[in-house]
MARLUMNU-442381 format. One record per residue (C-alpha): residue in one letter; y negated, z, x. Coordinates in pm, 1 decimal. Example, Ala and Ser with C-alpha at 12.3 -4.5 7.8 and 13.67 -1.06 7.14 Angstrom:
{resn A&v 450.0&w 780.0&u 1230.0}
{resn S&v 106.0&w 714.0&u 1367.0}
//
This chain:
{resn X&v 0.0&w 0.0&u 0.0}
{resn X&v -339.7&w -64.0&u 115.7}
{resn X&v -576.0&w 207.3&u 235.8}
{resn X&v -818.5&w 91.7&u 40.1}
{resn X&v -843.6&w 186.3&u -329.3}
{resn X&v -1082.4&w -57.4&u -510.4}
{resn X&v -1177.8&w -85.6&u -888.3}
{resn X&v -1369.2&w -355.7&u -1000.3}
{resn X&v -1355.8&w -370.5&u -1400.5}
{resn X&v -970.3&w -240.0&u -1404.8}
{resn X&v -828.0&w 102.0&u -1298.5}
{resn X&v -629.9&w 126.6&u -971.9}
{resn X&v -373.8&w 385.9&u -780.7}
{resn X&v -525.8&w 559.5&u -532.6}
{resn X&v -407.0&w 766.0&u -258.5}
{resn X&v -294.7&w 1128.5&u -385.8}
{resn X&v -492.6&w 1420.8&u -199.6}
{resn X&v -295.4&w 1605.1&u 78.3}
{resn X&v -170.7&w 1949.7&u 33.7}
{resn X&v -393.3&w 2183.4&u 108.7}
{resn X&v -741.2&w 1994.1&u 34.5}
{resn X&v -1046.2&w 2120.1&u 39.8}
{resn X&v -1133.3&w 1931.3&u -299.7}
{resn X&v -897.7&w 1745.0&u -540.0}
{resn X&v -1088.1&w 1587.2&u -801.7}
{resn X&v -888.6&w 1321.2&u -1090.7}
{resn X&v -1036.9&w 1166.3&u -1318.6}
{resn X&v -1354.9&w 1270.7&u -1361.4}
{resn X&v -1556.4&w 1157.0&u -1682.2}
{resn X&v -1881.6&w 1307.2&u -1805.7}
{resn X&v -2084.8&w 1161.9&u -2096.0}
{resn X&v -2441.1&w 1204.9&u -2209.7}
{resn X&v -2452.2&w 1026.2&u -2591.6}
{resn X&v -2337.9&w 685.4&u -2554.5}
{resn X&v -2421.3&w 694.5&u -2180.5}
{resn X&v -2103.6&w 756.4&u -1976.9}
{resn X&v -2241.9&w 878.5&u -1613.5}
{resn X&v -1924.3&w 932.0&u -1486.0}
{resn X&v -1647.8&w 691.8&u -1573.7}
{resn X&v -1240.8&w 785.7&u -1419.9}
{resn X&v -1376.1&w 898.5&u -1086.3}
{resn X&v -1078.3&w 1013.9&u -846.6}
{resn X&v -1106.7&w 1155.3&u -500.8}
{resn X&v -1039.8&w 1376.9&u -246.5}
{resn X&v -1156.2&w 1574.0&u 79.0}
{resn X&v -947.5&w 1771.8&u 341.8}
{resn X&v -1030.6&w 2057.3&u 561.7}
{resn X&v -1269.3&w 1968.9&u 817.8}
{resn X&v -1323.1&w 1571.8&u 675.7}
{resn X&v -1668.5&w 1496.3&u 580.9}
{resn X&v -1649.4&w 1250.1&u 283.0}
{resn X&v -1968.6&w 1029.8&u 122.1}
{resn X&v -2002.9&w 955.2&u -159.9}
{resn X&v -2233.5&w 607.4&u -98.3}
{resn X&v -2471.9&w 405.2&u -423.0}
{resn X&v -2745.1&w 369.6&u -542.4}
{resn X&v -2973.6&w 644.6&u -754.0}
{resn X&v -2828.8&w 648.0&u -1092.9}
{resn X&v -2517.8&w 550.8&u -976.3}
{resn X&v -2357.9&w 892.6&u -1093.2}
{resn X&v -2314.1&w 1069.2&u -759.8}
{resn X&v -2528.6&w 1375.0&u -843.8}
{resn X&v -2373.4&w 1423.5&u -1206.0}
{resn X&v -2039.8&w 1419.6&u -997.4}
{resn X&v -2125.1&w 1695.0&u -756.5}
{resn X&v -2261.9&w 1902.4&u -994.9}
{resn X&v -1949.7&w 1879.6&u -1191.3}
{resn X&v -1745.7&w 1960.5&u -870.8}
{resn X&v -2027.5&w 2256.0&u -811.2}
{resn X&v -1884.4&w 2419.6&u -1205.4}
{resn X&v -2235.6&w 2325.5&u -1285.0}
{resn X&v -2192.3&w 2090.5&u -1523.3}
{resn X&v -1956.4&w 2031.4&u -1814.5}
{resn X&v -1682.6&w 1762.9&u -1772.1}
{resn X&v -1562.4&w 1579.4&u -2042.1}
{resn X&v -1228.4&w 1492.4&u -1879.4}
{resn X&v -1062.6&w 1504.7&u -1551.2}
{resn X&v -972.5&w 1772.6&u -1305.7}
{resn X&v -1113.5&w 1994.9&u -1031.8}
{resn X&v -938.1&w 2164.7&u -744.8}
{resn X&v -1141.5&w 2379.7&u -510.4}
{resn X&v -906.1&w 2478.3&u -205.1}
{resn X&v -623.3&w 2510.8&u -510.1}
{resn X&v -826.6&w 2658.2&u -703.9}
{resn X&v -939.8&w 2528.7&u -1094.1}
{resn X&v -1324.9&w 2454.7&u -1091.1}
{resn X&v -1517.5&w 2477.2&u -1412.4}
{resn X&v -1845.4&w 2600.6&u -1531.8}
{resn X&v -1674.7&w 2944.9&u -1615.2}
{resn X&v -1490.8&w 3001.8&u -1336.6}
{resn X&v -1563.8&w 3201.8&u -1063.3}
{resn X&v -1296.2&w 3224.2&u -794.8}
{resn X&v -1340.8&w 2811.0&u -712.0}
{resn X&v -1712.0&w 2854.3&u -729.6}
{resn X&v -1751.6&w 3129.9&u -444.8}
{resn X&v -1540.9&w 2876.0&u -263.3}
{resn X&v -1889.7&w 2604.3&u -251.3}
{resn X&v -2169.9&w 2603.3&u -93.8}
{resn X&v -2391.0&w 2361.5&u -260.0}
{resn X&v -2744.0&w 2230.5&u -133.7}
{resn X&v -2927.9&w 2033.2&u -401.6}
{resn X&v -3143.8&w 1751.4&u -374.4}
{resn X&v -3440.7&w 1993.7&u -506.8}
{resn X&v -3537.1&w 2251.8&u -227.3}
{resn X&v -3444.6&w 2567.7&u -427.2}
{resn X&v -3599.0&w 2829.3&u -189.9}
{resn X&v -3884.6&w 3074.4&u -276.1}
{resn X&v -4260.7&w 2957.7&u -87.2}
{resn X&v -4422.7&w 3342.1&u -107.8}
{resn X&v -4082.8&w 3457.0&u 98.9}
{resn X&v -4010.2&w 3422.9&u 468.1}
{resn X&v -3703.3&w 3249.1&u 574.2}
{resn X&v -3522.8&w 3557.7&u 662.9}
{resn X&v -3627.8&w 3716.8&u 314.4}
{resn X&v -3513.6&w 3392.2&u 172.0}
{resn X&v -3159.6&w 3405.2&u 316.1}
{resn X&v -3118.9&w 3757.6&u 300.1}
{resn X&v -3146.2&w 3691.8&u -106.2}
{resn X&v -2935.8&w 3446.6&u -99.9}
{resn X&v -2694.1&w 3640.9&u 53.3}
{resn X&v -2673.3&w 3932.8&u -199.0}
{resn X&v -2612.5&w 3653.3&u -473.2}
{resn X&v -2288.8&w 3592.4&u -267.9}
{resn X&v -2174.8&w 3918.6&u -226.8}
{resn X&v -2256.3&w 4028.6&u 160.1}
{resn X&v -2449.7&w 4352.9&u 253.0}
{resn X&v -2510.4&w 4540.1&u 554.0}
{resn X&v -2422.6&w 4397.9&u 909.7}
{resn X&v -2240.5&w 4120.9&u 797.0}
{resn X&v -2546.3&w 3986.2&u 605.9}
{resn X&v -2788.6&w 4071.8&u 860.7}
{resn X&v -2555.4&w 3839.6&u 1140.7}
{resn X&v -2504.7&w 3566.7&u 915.8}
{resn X&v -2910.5&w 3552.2&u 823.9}
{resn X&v -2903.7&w 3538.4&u 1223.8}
{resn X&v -2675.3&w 3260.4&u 1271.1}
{resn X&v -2753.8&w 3026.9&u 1015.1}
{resn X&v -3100.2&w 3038.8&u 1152.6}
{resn X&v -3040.1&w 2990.5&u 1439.1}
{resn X&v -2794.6&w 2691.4&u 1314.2}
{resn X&v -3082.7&w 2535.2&u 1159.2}
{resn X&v -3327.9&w 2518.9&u 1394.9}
{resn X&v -3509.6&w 2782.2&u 1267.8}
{resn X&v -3468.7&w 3135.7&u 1430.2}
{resn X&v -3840.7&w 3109.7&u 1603.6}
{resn X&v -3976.1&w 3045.0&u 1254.0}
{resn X&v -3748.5&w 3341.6&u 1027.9}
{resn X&v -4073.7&w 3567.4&u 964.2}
{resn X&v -4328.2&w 3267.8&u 857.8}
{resn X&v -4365.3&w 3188.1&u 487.5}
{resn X&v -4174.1&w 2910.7&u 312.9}
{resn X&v -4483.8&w 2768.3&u 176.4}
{resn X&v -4603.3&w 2724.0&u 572.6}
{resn X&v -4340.1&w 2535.0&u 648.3}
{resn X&v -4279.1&w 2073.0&u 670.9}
{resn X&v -4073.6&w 1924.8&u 448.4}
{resn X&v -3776.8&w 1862.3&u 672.2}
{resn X&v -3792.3&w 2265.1&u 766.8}
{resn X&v -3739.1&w 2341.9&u 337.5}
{resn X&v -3458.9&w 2102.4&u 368.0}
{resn X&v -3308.2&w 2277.2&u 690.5}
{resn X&v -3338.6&w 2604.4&u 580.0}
{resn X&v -3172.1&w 2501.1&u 227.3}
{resn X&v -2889.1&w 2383.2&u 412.0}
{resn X&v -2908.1&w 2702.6&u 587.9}
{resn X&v -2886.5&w 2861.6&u 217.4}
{resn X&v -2556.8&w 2707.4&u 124.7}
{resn X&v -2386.9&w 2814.5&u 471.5}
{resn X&v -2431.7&w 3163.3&u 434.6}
{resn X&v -2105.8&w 3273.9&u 294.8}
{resn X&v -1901.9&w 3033.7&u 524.2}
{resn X&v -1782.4&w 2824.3&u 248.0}
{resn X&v -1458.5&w 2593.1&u 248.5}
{resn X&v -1629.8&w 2357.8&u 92.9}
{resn X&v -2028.6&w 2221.2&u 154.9}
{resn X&v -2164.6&w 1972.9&u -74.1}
{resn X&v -2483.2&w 1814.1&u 31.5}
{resn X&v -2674.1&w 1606.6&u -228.5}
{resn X&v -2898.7&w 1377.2&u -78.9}
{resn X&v -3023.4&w 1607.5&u 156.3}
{resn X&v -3265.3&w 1364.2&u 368.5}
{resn X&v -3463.5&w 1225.3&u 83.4}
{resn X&v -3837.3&w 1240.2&u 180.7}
{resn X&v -3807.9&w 1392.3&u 547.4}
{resn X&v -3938.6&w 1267.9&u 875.3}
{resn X&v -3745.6&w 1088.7&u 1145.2}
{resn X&v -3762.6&w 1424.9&u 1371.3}
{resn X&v -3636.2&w 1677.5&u 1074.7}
{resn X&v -3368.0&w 1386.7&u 974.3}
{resn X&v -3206.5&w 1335.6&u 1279.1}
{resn X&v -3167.9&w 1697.2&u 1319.1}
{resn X&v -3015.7&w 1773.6&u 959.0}
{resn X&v -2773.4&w 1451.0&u 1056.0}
{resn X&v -2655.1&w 1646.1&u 1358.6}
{resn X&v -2580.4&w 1973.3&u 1181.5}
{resn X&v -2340.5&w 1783.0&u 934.0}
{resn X&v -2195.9&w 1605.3&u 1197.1}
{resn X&v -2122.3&w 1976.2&u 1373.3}
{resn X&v -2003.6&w 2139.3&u 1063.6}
{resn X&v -1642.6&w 1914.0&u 995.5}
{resn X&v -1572.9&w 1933.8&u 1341.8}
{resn X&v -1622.1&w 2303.4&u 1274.1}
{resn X&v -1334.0&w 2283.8&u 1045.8}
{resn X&v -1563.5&w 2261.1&u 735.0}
{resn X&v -1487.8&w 2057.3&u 413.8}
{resn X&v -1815.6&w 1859.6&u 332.9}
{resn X&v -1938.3&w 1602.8&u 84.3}
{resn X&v -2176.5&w 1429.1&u 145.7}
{resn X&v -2424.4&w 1182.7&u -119.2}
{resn X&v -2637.1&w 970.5&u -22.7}
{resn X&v -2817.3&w 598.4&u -100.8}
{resn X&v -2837.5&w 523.1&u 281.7}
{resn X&v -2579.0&w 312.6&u 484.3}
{resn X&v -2667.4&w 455.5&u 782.2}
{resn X&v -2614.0&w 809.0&u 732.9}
{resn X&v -2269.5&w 729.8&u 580.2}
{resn X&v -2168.7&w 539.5&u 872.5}
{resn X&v -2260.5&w 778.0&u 1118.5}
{resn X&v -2122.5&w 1071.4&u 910.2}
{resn X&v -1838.9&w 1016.6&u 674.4}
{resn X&v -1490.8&w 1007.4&u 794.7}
{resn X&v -1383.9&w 829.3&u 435.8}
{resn X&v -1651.1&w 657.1&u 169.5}
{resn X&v -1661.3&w 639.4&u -174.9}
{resn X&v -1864.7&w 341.4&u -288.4}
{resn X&v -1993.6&w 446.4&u -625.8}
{resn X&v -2186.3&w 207.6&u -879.1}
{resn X&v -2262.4&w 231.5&u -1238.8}
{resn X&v -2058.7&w 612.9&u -1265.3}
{resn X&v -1717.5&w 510.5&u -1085.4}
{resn X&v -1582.8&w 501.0&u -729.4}
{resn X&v -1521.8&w 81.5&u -658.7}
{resn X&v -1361.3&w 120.1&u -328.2}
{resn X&v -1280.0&w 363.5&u -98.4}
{resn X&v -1185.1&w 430.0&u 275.4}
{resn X&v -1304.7&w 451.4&u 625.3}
{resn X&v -1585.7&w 262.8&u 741.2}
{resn X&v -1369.7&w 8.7&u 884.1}
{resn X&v -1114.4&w -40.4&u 658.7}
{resn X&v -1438.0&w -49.6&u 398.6}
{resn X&v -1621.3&w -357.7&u 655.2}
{resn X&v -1266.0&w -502.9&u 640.4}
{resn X&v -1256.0&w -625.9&u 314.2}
{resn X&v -1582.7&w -861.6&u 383.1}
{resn X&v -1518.1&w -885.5&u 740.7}
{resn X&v -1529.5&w -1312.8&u 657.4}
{resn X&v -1829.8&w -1293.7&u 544.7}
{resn X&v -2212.6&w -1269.6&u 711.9}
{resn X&v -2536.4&w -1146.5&u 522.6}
{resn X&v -2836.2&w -1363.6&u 463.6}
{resn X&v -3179.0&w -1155.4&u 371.4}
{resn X&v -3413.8&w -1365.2&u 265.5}
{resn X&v -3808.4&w -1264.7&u 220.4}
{resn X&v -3902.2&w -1542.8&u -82.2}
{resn X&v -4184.3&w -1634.2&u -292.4}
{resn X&v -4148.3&w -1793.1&u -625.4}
{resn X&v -3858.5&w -1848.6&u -888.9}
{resn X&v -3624.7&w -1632.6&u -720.6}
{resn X&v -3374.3&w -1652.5&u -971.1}
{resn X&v -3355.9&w -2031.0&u -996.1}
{resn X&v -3340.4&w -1995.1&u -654.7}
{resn X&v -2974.2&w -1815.5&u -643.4}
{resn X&v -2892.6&w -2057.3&u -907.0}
{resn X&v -2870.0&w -2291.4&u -658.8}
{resn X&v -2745.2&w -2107.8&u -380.4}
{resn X&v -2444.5&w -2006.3&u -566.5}
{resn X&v -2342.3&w -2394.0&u -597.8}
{resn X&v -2336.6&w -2413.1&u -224.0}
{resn X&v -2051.8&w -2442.0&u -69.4}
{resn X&v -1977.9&w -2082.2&u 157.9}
{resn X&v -2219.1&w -1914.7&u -81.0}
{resn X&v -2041.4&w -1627.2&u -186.9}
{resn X&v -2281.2&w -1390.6&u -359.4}
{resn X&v -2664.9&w -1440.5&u -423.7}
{resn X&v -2883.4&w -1225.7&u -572.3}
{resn X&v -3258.2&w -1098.4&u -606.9}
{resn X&v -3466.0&w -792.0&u -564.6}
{resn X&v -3855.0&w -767.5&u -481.9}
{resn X&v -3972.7&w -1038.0&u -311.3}
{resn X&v -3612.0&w -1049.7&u -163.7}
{resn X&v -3303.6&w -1282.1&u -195.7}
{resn X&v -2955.3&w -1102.3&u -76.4}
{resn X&v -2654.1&w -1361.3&u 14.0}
{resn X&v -2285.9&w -1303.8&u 135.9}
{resn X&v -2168.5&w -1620.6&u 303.1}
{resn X&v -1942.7&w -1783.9&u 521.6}
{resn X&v -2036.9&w -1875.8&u 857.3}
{resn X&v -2430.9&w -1813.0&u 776.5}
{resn X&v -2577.6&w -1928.3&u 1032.4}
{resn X&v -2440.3&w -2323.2&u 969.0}
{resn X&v -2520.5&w -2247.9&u 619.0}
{resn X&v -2891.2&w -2190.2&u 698.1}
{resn X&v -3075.0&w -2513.4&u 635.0}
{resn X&v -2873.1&w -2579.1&u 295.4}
{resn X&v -3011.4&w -2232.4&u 226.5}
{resn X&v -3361.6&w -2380.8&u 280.6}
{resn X&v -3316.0&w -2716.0&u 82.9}
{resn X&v -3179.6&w -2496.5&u -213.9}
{resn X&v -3513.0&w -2338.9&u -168.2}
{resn X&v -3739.9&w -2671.9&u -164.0}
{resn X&v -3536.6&w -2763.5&u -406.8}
{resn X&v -3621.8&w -2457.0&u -623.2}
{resn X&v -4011.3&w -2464.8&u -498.1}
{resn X&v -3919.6&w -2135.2&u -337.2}
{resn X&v -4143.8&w -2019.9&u -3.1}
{resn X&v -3924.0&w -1867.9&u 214.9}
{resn X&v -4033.2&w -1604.2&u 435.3}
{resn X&v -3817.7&w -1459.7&u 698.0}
{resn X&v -3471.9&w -1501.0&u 725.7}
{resn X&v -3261.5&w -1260.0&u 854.4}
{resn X&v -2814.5&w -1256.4&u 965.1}
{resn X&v -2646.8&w -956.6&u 891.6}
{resn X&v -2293.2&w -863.2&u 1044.8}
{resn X&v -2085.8&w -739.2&u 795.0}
{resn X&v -2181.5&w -382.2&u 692.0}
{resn X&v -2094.4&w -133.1&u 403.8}
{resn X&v -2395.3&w -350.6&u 227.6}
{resn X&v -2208.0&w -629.0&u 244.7}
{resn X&v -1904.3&w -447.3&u 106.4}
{resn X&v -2164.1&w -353.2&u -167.5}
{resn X&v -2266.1&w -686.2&u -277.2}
{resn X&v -1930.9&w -795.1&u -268.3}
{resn X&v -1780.9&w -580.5&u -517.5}
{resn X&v -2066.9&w -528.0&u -730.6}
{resn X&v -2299.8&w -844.2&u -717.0}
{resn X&v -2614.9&w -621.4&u -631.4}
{resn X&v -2756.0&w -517.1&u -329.7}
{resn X&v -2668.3&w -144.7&u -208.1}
{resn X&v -3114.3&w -52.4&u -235.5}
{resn X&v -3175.1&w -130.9&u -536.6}
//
């Protein structure tokens, strides 16, 4: 069988979680009216594997990890934390998670040391072995010269750090990390990248969301490719790149009747995909860089200005496109 589960429009097997996983999770459906968010989603993570969970927003990754947090209501499926049956009343699975929201959820009036040191009482630890696990998480995060400042003094990428640091404070088997880089700088993001990368090799379950290739890539030991609520393939990175490894990427800057421009593309031969975005035309293709000036008679043709024209080696974009027709930034 191949390691690769993919579901485009049908339901596949996929590969059954290993004994003893951090997080087993079959099935998962969640509605809202008429809307269904979540639609079959399978998947697993073992001890010390970090696994992403890769789409764009609204795709359904946040609505997922919130029912895998007991936050959230599911309307079917199943949830194993370390064994354990998750739910919105449980508690035993819950103490299990550590879970860092894409909303800082820290207090501005409080220090960071006041701010973990609550935190901490809400999971249960007093005494010494609060006070040295206030102490090590800062210091984890970057953040042990800063512990008696204010929140409210601090950048954005230092909230984000330290609510990392908030969700590592009881050790938990399991860290789940929703988009945790959205609207940091370079400097703050390449740090919180690190500390992920340090925490499976730790031995630490973590999942990981996110709308950014990159960070999957240089994170995630499996992928979940998730559009419009389910999972439509699954694997490493390079069994992911695999499936379009045939195929180049053309990104096209455009102005003009961008649609009747992929009209035409897709009648040309090694054309595989075209579609639009802003001012942008995305194309999987076969040998792109013969392909080019049909590509720019199509767009004569079309009374389409092209741009800037860019080749792409095959990426988990181009595994995007391929399965779902869009491009992964929309």
């Amino acid at each position: 069988m191949s390691a690769i589960a993919v579901e485009v429009g049908r339901k596949e097997h996929r590969r059954t979680a290993p004994e003893g996983a951090a997080l087993e999770c079959a099935h998962l459906t969640r509605r809202f009216g008429e809307r269904t968010a979540v639609d079959d989603v399978t998947f697993h993570v073992g001890m010390g594997e970090t696994y992403g969970l890769l789409g764009p927003n609204g795709a359904g990754k946040t609505t997922t990890i919130r029912m895998v947090c007991g936050l959230l209501r599911r309307d079917e499926g199943t949830i194993l934390v370390a064994g354990r049956p998750q739910s919105e009343r449980s508690t035993d699975a819950k103490a299990l998670v550590g879970y860092v929201p894409q909303d800082v959820a820290l207090y501005p009036d409080l220090t960071a040391a006041e701010n973990l040191r609550f935190f901490g009482r809400l999971y249960g630890l007093r005494g010494r072995r609060l006070a040295g696990r206030v102490d090590a998480v800062l210091e984890l995060v970057g953040l042990g010269d800063r512990r008696h400042d204010r929140v409210e003094s601090y950048s954005g990428g230092m909230r984000r750090r330290l609510n990392i640091g908030a969700g590592l404070l009881h050790e938990p088997t399991l860290l789940v990390l929703d988009e945790p880089t959205v609207g940091v700088d370079p400097q703050s993001r390449h740090a919180i990248l690190e500390s992920v990368q340090s925490f499976g090799a730790a031995g630490m379950a973590v999942l990981y969301t996110t709308h950014y290739m990159e960070e999957a890539q240089r994170l995630c030991d499996r992928i979940g490719i998730m559009d419009r609520g389910r999972i439509v393939a699954e694997g490493t990175h390079r069994e992911l790149v695999a499936t379009v490894a045939e195929h180049d990427r053309i990104e096209l800057g455009a102005d003009g009747d961008l649609e009747a421009f992929c009209r035409r593309l897709r009648s040309v031969a090694g054309v595989v995909e075209a579609t639009t975005a802003t001012g942008q035309v995305h194309l999987l293709a076969r040998d792109a860089r013969w392909l080019l000036p049909a590509v720019l008679d199509a767009a004569a043709a079309a009374s389409v200005t092209v741009n800037s024209v860019e080749v792409v080696e095959p990426d988990l974009e181009a595994v995007f496109l391929h399965l779902t027709g869009t491009a992964l930034r929309e």
